[in-house]
C-alpha positions in Angstrom: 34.1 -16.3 64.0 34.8 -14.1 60.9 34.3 -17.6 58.9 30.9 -17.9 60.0 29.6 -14.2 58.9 31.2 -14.7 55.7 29.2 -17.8 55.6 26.1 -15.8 56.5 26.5 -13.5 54.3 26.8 -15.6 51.2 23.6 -17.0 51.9 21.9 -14.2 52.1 22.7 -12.8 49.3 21.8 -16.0 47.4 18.3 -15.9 48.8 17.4 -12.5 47.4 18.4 -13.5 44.3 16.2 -16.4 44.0 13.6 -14.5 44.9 13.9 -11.9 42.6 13.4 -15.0 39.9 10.4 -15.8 41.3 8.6 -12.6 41.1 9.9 -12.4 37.4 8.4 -16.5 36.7 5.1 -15.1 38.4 4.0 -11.8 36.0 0.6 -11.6 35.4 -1.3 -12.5 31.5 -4.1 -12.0 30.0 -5.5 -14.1 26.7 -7.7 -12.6 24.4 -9.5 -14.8 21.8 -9.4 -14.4 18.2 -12.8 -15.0 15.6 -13.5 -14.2 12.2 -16.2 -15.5 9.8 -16.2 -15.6 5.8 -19.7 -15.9 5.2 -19.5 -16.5 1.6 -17.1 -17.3 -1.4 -19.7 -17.4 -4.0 -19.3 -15.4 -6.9 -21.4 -12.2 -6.3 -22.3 -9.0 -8.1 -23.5 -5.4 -7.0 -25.1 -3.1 -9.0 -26.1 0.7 -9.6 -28.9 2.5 -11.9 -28.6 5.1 -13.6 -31.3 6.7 -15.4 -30.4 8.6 -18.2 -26.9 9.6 -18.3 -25.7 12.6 -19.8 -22.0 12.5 -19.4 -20.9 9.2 -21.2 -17.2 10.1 -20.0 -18.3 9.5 -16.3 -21.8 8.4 -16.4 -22.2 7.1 -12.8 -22.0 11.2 -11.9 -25.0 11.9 -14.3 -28.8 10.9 -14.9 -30.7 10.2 -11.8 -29.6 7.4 -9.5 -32.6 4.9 -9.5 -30.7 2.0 -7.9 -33.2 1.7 -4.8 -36.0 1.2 -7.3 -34.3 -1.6 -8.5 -36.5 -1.3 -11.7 -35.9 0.2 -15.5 -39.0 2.3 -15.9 -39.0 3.5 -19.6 -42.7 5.3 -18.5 -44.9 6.2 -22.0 -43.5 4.8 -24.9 -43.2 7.1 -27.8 -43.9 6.8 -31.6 -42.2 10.1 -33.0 -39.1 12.3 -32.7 -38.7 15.6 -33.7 -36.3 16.0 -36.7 -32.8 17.7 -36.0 -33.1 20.2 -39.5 -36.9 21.2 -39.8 -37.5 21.2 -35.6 -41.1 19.5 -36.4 -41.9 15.7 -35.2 -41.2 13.1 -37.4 -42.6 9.6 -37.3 -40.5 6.8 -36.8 -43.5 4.0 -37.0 -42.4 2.1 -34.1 -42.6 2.2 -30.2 -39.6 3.3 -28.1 -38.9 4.5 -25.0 -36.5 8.4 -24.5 -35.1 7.1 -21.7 -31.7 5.1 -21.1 -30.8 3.3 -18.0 -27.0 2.0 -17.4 -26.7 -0.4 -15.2 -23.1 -0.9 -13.3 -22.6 -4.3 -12.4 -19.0 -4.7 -9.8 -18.0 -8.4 -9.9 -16.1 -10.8 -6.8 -15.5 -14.1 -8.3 -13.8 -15.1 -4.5 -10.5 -16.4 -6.8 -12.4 -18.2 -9.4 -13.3 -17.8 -13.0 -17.1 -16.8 -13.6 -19.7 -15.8 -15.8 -22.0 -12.7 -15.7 -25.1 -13.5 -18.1 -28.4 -11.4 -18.6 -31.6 -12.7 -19.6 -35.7 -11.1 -19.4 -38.6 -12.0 -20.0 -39.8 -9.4 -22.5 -41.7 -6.4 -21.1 -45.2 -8.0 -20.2 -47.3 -10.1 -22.7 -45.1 -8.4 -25.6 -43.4 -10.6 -27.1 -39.9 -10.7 -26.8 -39.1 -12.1 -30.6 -39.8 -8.8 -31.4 -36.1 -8.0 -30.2 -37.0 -4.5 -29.3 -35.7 -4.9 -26.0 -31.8 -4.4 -26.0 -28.9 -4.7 -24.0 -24.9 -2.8 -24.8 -22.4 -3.7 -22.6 -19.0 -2.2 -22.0 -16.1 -2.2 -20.2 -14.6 0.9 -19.6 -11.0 1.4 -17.8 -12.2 4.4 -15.9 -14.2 1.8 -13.7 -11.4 -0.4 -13.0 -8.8 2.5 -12.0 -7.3 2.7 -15.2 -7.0 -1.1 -15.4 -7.6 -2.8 -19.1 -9.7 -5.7 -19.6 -8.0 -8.6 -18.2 -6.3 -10.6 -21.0 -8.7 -13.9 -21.5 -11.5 -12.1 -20.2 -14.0 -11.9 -23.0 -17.4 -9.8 -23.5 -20.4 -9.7 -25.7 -19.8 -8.0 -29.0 -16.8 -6.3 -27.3 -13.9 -5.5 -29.7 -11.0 -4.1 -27.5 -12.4 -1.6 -25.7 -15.0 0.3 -27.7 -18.2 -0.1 -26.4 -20.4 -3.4 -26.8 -22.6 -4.3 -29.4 -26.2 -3.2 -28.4 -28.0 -7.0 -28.3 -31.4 -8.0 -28.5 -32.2 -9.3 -24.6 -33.1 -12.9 -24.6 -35.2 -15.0 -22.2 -32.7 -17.3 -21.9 -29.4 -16.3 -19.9 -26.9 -14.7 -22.5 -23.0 -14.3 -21.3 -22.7 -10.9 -21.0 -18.8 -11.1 -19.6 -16.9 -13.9 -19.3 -13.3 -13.5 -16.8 -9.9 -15.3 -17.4 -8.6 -17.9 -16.3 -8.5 -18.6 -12.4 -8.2 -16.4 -10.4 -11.3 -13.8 -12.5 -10.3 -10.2 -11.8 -13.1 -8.1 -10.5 -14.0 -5.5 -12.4 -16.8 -3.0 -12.9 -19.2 -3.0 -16.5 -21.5 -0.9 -18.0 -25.0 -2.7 -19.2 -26.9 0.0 -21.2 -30.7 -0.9 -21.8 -33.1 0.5 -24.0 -35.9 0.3 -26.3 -34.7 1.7 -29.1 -35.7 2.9 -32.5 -34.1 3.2 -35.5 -30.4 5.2 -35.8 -30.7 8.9 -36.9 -29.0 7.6 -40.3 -32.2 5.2 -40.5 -30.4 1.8 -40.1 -31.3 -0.3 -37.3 -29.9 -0.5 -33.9 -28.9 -3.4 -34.2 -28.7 -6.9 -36.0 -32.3 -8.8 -36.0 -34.1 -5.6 -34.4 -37.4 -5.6 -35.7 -38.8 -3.0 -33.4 -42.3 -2.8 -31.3 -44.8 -2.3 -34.0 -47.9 0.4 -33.5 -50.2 -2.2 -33.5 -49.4 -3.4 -30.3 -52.3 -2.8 -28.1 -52.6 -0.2 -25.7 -51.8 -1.0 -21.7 -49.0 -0.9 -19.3 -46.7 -4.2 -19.7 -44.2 -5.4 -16.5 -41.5 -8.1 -17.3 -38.3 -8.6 -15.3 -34.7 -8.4 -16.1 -32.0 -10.7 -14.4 -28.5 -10.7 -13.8 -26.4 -13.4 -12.8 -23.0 -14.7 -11.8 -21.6 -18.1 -11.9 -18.1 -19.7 -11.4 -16.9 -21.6 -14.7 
C-alpha cells in the first residue's frame, strides 16, 4: 500500500511541472513593423539672404533677412558717393547699387563629390559683358564649427581662407566650390553679390570690370540668378 502513494505522488508532482512549461511556451507577443523612406540622395543645397550685412565677423546675425523673397533687389541704382574728407557727393560716372546681399549656401553631397556653380543672366536687357554684375565667394570656418576647408576642396579665387575674389557673374554656370574627393564634406559658403563701383583707392573691383555706364537707359531691369549643385 505505501508503494502505491509513493507512486502517486511522483506523478503528481511531475504533472505540475509540465504544466508550468506550458504556460511559460504560451506568453503572449506582439510585432510591430518597422518603415523608413530616404527620399533623396541627390546633391542638394539650402540657402539664406542677407541684405546688407553690417557685422562681417558674423554676418548671418546682421542686414535684414530677405531669404523668403528669394530675390536680390539692389532698388535705385546710384551714380555718386559722397567723399569720406570734404562730406560733399562725388561722382563716380558709373551705375551701382549701396546695397550688398550675402547669400549662404549649406551643401549635402549624400557621400559624393560635387560642384556648386553660379551663373545669371545679366539684370534685364543690360548686357551682362559689361561685367558689372559680381559675385565673392568665401568660406569662412565660423560656418562650419571651426572646421577648415576640406583639403582638395577648391574655390573660386580662394587663396587659403581669405575671402574670394569678387568675379564678374557669367551666364554660363561658373564653379563657385568644388569638394574633395568622395565622400564631399558639407559645408556652409558665403556668396557676396553686388553691383559695384570703383574701390575708394580708384582701382576697379575687380579684373575685366568695366562698370554699368550712364548711358544706359532709364527703366527697371529683372534678370535671375542661379545656383546649382551637381555630383562630379
Amino acid at each position: 500500500m505505501k508503494k502505491t502513494l509513493l507512486c502517486l505522488t511522483i506523478a503528481l508532482f511531475a504533472c505540475i511541472a509540465l504544466t508550468g512549461l506550458s504556460f511559460a511556451a504560451a506568453a503572449p507577443t506582439k510585432s510591430l513593423s518597422v518603415s523608413a523612406t530616404i527620399s533623396s540622395s541627390v546633391p542638394e543645397i539650402d540657402i539664406v539672404i542677407r541684405k546688407n550685412p553690417t557685422d562681417l565677423a558674423n554676418p548671418f546675425t546682421s542686414g535684414t533677412d530677405v531669404t523668403g523673397s528669394m530675390a536680390l533687389a539692389f532698388g535705385n541704382l546710384v551714380h555718386t558717393y559722397t567723399d569720406p574728407v570734404t562730406g560733399l557727393p562725388k561722382e563716380s560716372g558709373v551705375w551701382y547699387s549701396q546695397d550688398v546681399y550675402l547669400v549662404g549656401v549649406w551643401t549635402q553631397g549624400f557621400g559624393t563629390r560635387y560642384e556648386v556653380k553660379s551663373a545669371c543672366t545679366g539684370i534685364g536687357t543690360i548686357p551682362i559683358t559689361y561685367n558689372y554684375f559680381s559675385v565673392g565667394p568665401f568660406y569662412a570656418p565660423g560656418d562650419n564649427g571651426g572646421l577648415s576647408k576640406p583639403s582638395g576642396a577648391t574655390m573660386l579665387g580662394l587663396n587659403s581662407e581669405n575671402p574670394g575674389t569678387v568675379n564678374a557673374i557669367s551666364t554660363t554656370f561658373k564653379s563657385i566650390y568644388k569638394s574633395e574627393l568622395a565622400p564631399g564634406r558639407a559645408v556652409g559658403l558665403q556668396l557676396w553679390y553686388a553691383v559695384p563701383s570703383y574701390k575708394s583707392d580708384g582701382t576697379i573691383p575687380y579684373t575685366g570690370w568695366t562698370g554699368l555706364p550712364l548711358t544706359q537707359a532709364a527703366g527697371t531691369y529683372n534678370g535671375t540668378v542661379t545656383l546649382s549643385i551637381v555630383a562630379i
